[in-house]
PDB file of N, H, CA, C and O in Angstrom:
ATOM      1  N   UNK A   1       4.317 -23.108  14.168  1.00  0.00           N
ATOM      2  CA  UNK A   1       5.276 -23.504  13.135  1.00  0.00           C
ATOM      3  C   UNK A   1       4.533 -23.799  11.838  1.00  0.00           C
ATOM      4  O   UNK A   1       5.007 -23.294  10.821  1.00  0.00           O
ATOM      5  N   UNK A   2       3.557 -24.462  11.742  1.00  0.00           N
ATOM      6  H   UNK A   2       3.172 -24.872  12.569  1.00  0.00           H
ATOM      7  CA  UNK A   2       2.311 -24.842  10.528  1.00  0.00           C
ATOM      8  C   UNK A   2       2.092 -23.593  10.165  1.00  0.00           C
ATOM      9  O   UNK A   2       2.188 -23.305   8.972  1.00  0.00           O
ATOM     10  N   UNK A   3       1.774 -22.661  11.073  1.00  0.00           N
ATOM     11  H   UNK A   3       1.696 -22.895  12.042  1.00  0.00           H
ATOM     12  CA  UNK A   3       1.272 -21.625  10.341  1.00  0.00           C
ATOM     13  C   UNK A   3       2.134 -20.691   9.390  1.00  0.00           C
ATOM     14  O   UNK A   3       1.638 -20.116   8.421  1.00  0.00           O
ATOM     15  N   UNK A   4       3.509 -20.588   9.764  1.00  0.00           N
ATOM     16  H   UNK A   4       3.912 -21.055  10.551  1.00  0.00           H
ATOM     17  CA  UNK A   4       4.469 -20.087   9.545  1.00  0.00           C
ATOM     18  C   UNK A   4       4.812 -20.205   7.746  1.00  0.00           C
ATOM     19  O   UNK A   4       5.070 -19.410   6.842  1.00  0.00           O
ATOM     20  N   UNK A   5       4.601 -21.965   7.918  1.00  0.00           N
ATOM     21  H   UNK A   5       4.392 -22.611   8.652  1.00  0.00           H
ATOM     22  CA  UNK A   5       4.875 -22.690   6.820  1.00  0.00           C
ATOM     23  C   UNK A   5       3.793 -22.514   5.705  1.00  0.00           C
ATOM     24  O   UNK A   5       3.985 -22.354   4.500  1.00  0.00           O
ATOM     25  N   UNK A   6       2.508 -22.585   6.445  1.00  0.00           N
ATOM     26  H   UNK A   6       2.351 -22.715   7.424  1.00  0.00           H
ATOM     27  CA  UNK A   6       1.328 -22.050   5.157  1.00  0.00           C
ATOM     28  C   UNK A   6       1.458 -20.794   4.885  1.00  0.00           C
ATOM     29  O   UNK A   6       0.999 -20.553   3.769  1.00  0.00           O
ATOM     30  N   UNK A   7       1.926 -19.784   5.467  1.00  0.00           N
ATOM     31  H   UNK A   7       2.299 -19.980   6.374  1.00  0.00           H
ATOM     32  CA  UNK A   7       2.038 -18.378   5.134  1.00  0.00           C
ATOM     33  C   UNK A   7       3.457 -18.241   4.188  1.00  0.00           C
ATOM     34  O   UNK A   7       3.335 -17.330   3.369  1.00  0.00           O
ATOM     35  N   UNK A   8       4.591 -18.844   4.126  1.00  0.00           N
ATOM     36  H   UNK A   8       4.691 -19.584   4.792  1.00  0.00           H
ATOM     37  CA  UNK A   8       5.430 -18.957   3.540  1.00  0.00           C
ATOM     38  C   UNK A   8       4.954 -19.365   2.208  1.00  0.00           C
ATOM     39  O   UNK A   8       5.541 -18.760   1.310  1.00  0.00           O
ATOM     40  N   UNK A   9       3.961 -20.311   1.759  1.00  0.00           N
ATOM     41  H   UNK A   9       3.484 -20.802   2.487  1.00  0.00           H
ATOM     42  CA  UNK A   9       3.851 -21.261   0.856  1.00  0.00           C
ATOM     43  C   UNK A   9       3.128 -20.400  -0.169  1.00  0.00           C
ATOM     44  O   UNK A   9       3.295 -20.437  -1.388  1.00  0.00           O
ATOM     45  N   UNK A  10       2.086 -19.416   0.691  1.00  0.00           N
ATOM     46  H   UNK A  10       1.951 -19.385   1.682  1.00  0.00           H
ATOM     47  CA  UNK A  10       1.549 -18.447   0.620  1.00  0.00           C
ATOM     48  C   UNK A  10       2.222 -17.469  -0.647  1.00  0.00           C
ATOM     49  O   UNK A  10       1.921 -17.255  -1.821  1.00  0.00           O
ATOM     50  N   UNK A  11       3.444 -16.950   0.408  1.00  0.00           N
ATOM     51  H   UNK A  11       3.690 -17.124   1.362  1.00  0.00           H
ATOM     52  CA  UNK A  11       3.717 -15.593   0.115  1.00  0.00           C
ATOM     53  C   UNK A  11       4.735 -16.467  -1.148  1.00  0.00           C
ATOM     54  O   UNK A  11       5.171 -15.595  -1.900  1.00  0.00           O
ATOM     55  N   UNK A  12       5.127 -17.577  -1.504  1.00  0.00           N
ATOM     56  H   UNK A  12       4.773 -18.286  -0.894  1.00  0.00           H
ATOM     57  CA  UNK A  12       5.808 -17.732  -2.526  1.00  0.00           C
ATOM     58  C   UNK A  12       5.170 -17.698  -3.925  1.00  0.00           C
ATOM     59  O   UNK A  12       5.601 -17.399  -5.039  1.00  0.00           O
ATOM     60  N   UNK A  13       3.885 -18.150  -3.415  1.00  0.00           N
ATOM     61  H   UNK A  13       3.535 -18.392  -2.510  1.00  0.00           H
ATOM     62  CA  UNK A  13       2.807 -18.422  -4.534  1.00  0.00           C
ATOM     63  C   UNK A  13       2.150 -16.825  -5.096  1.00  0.00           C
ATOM     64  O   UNK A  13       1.809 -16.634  -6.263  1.00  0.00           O
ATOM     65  N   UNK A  14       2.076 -15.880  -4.107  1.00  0.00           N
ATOM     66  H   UNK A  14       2.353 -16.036  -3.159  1.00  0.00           H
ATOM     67  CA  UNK A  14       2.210 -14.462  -4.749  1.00  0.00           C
ATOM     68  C   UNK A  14       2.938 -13.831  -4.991  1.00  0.00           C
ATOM     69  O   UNK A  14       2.770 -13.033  -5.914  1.00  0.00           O
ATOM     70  N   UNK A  15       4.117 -13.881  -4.274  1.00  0.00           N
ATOM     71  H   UNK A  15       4.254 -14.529  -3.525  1.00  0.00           H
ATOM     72  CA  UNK A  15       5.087 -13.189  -4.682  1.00  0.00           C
ATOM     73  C   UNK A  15       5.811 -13.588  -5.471  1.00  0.00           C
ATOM     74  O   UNK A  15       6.324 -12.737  -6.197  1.00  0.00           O
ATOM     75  N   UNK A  16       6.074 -14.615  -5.628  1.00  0.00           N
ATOM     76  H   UNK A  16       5.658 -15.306  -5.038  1.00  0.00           H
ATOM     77  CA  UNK A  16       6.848 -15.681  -6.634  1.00  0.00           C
ATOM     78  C   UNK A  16       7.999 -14.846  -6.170  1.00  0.00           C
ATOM     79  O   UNK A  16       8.615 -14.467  -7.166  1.00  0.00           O
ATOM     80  N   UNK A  17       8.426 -14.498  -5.302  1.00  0.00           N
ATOM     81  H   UNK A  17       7.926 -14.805  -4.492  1.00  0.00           H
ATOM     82  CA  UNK A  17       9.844 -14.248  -4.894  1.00  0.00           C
ATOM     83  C   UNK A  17      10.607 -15.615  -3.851  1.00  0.00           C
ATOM     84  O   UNK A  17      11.071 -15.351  -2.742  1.00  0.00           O
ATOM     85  N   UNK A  18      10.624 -17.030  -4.424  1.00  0.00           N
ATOM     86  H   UNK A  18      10.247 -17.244  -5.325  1.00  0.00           H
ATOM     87  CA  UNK A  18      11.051 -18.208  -3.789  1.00  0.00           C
ATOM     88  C   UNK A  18      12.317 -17.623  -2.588  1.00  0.00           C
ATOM     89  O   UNK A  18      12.188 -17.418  -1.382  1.00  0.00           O
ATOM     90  N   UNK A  19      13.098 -17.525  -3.162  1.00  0.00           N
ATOM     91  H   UNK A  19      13.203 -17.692  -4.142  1.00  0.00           H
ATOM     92  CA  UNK A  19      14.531 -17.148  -2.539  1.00  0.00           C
ATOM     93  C   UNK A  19      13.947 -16.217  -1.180  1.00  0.00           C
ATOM     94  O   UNK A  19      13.892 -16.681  -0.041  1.00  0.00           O
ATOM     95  N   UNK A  20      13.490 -14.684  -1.587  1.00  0.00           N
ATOM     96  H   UNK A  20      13.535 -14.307  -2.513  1.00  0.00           H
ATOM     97  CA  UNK A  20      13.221 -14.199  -0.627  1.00  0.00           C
ATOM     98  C   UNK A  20      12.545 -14.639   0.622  1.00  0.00           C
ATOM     99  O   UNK A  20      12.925 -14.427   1.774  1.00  0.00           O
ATOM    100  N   UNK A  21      11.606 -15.209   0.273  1.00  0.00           N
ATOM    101  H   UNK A  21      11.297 -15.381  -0.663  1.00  0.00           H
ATOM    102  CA  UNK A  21      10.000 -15.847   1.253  1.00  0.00           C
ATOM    103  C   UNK A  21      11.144 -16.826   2.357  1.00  0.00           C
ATOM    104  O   UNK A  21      11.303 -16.731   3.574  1.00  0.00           O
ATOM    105  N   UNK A  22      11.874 -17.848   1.245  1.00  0.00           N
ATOM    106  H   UNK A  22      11.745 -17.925   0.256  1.00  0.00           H
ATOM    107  CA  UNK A  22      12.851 -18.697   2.286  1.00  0.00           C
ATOM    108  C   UNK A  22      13.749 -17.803   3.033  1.00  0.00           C
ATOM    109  O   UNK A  22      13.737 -18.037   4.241  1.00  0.00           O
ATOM    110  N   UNK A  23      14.563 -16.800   2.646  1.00  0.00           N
ATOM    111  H   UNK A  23      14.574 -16.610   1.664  1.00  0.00           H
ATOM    112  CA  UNK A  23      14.807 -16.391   3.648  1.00  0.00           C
ATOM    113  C   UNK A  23      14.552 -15.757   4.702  1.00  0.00           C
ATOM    114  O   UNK A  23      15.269 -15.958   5.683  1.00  0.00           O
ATOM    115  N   UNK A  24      13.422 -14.791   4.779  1.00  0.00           N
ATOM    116  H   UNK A  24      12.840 -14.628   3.983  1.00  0.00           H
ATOM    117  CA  UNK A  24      12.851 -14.182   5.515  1.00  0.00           C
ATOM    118  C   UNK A  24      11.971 -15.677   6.690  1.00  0.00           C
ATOM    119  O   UNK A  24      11.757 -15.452   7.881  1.00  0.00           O
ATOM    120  N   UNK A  25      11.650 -16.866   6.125  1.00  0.00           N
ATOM    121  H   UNK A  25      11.824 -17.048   5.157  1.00  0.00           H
ATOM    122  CA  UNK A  25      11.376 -17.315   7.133  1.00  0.00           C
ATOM    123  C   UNK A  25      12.692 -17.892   7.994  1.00  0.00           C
ATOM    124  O   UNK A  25      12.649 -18.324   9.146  1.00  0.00           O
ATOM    125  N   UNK A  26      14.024 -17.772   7.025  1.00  0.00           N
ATOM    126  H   UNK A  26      14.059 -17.421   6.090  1.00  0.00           H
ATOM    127  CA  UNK A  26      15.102 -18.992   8.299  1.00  0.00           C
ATOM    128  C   UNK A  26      15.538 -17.601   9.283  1.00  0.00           C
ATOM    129  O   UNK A  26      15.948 -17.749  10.435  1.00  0.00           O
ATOM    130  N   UNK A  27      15.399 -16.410   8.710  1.00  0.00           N
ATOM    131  H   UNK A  27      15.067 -16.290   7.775  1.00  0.00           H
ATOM    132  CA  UNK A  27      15.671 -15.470   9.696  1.00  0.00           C
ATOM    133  C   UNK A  27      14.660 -15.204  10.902  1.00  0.00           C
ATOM    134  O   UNK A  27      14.800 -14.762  12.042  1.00  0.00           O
ATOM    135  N   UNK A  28      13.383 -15.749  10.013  1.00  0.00           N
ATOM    136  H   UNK A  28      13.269 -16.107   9.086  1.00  0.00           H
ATOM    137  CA  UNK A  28      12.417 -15.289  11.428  1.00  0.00           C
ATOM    138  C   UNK A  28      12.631 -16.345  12.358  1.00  0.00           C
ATOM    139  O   UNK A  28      12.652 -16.168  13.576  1.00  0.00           O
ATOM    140  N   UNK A  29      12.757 -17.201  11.917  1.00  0.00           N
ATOM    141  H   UNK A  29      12.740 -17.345  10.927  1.00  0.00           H
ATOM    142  CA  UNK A  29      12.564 -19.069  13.094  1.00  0.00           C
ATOM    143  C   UNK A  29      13.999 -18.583  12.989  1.00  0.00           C
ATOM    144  O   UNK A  29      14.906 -19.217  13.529  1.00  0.00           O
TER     145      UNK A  29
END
């Protein structure tokens, strides 16, 4: 689950796509 969350925090901070990153994680969990 930690990891999930640093990779999310991750992919917001490069992608700067916020919205997307959150959803792709409530769909994955």
């Amino acid at each position: 689950m930690q990891v999930v969350v640093y990779e999310m925090f991750n992919g917001l901070i490069v992608n700067s796509d916020v919205e997307k990153s959150i959803n792709a994680i409530l769909f994955s969990v």
